[in-house]
N, C-alpha and C positions, 0 to 999 in steps of 0.2 A: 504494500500500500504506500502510495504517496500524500501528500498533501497539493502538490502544486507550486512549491517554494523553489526557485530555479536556484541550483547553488552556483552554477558557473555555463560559460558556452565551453564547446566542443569546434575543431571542422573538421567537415568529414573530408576523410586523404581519398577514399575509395569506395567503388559499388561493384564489384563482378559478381558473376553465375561462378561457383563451384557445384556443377553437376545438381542441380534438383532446387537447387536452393540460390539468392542472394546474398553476400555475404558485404555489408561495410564495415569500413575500417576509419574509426576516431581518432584525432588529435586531441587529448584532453589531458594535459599534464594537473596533478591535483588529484582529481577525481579519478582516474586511471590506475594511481600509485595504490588508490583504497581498496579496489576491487579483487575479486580472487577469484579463478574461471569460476564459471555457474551461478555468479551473482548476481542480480537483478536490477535493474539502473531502470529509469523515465531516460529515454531520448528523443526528443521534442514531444515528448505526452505518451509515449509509444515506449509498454511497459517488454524488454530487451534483458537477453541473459547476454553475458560479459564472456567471451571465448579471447584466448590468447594474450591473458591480458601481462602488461607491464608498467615501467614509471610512465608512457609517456602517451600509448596506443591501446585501444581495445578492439577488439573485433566481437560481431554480431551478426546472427544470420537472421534474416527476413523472411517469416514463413507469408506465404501464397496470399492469405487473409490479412497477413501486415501492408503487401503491396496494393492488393483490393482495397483498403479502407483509411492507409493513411497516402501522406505526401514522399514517405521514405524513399521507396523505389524510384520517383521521378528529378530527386535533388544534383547538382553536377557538383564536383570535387570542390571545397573552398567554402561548400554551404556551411555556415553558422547553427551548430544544434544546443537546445536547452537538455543541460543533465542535472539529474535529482538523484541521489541517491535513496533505497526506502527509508520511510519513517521509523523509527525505533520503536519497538515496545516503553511506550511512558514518556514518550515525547509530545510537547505541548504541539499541539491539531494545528499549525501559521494558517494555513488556507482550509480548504475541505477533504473531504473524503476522495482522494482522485486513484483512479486500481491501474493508469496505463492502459484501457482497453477503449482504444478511439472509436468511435461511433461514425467518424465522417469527415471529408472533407470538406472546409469552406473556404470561402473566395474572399482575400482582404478585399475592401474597397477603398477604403480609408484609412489614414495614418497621419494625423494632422492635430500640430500645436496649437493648446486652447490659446495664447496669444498670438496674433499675428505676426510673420515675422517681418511684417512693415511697422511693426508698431515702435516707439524706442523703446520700451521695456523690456522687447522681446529676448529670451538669452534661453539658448537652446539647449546648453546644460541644466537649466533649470526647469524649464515650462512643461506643465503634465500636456497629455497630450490625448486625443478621442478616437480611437479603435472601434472601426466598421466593420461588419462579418457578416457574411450572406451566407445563410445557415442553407444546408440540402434540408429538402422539404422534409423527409423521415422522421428530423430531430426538431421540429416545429414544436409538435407537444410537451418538449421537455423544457423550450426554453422559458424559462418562469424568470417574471420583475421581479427584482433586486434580489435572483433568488444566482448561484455559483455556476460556472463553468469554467475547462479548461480549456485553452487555446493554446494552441503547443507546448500544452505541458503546464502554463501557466495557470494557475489559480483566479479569477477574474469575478467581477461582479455585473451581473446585466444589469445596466442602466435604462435603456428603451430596447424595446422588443416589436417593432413592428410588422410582424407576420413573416416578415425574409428575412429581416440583418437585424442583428444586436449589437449594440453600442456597449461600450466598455472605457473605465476612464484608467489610465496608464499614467501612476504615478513617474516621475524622473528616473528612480531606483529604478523600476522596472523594466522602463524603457534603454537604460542602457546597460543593465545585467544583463540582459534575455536578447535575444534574437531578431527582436521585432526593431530594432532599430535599422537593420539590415535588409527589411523587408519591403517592399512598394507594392502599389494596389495593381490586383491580379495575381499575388501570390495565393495556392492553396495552403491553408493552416488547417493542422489538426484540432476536430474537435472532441471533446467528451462531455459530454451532461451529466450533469450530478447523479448519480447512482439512487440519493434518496429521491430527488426529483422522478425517477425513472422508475422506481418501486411504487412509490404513491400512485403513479397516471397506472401503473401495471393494476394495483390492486381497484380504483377506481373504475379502469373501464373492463375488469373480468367479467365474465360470463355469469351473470346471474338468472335464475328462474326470474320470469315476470310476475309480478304479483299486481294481484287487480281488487281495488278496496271494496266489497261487493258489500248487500246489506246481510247475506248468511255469513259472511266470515266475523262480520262483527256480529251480530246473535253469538256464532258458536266461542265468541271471545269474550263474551260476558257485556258485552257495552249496549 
């Protein structure tokens, strides 16, 4: 399990086919050094076991349904990746409940400073910034005001939701830890919907008997 707290970026050196499978290869000095093969990392929200690893490189294979549902398969050599390491048993929750298991692609559209940068004020180290996403229609249901999401990996909060894209406000920290600094409108981002978001619409819209309020059901109910 992760939370969504990006500890650092990655780039990726490589993507080839070893026979049946995908295989990338990380630059993430740091985060690389902690690993031990068969460990489980977030890269860019896309929950990865650690193969070959050392102080400086990791490698990962990309199963079938990785390249189906995220962006991974389609990145060239140089791309910028958010890594998470898992959360610990008894570690304080920073963001939400996020498992690595991407639901979708969505389409940046937007990536722009809440002050203008014609303004004088404006200082790009500093100014938060408003994160546009064109959700696939699948994960419509899930997207709930002011309620979490993950966009490559990140932890986020839905600001407007208006039937296709969700808005998201991108404090400084985050915009220049993570990825998204790197990114322009037309890139795919990984999403993932809140898990508890996705339980609730599950249990809400299950298949229930229909019940019909008749006048014999209330007699035989005492009313």
């Amino acid at each position: 399990m992760f939370t969504g707290i990006v500890e650092q970026t990655g780039a990726l050196v490589s993507l080839k086919e070893t026979g049946g499978a995908r295989r990338i290869t990380v630059q993430a000095p740091g985060i690389a050094g902690q690993l031990r093969e068969g460990d489980s990392l977030a890269v860019s929200g896309v929950c990865l076991t650690a193969l070959e690893v050392n102080e400086t490189y990791f490698h990962a294979d990309l199963a079938q349904e990785t390249l189906d549902k995220t962006s991974l398969g389609a990145l060239a050599p140089g791309a910028r990746l958010n890594l998470e390491l898992p959360t610990a048993a008894g570690s304080p929750l920073g963001g939400h409940i996020v498992q690595g298991h991407v639901d979708g692609c969505g389409i940046l559209t937007a990536l722009d400073p809440v002050i203008s940068p014609a303004d004088p004020a404006f200082n790009q180290q500093t100014t938060d910034w408003t994160l546009k996403v064109n959700v696939p229609e699948s994960l419509h249901p899930w997207m709930v005001l002011k309620g979490s999401v993950a966009v490559e990996g990140i932890s986020l909060t839905i600001a407007e939701f208006d039937g296709t894209t969700i808005t998201m406000a991108i404090l400084p920290l985050t915009y220049w830890r993570t990825n998204l600094n790197t990114l322009s409108p037309g890139a795919p981002v990984n999403i993932e919907a809140d898990v508890l978001v996705k339980l609730a619409h599950a249990q809400m819209t299950a298949g229930k008997p229909e019940f019909d309020l008749t006048e014999a059901w209330l007699v035989a109910s005492g009313y």
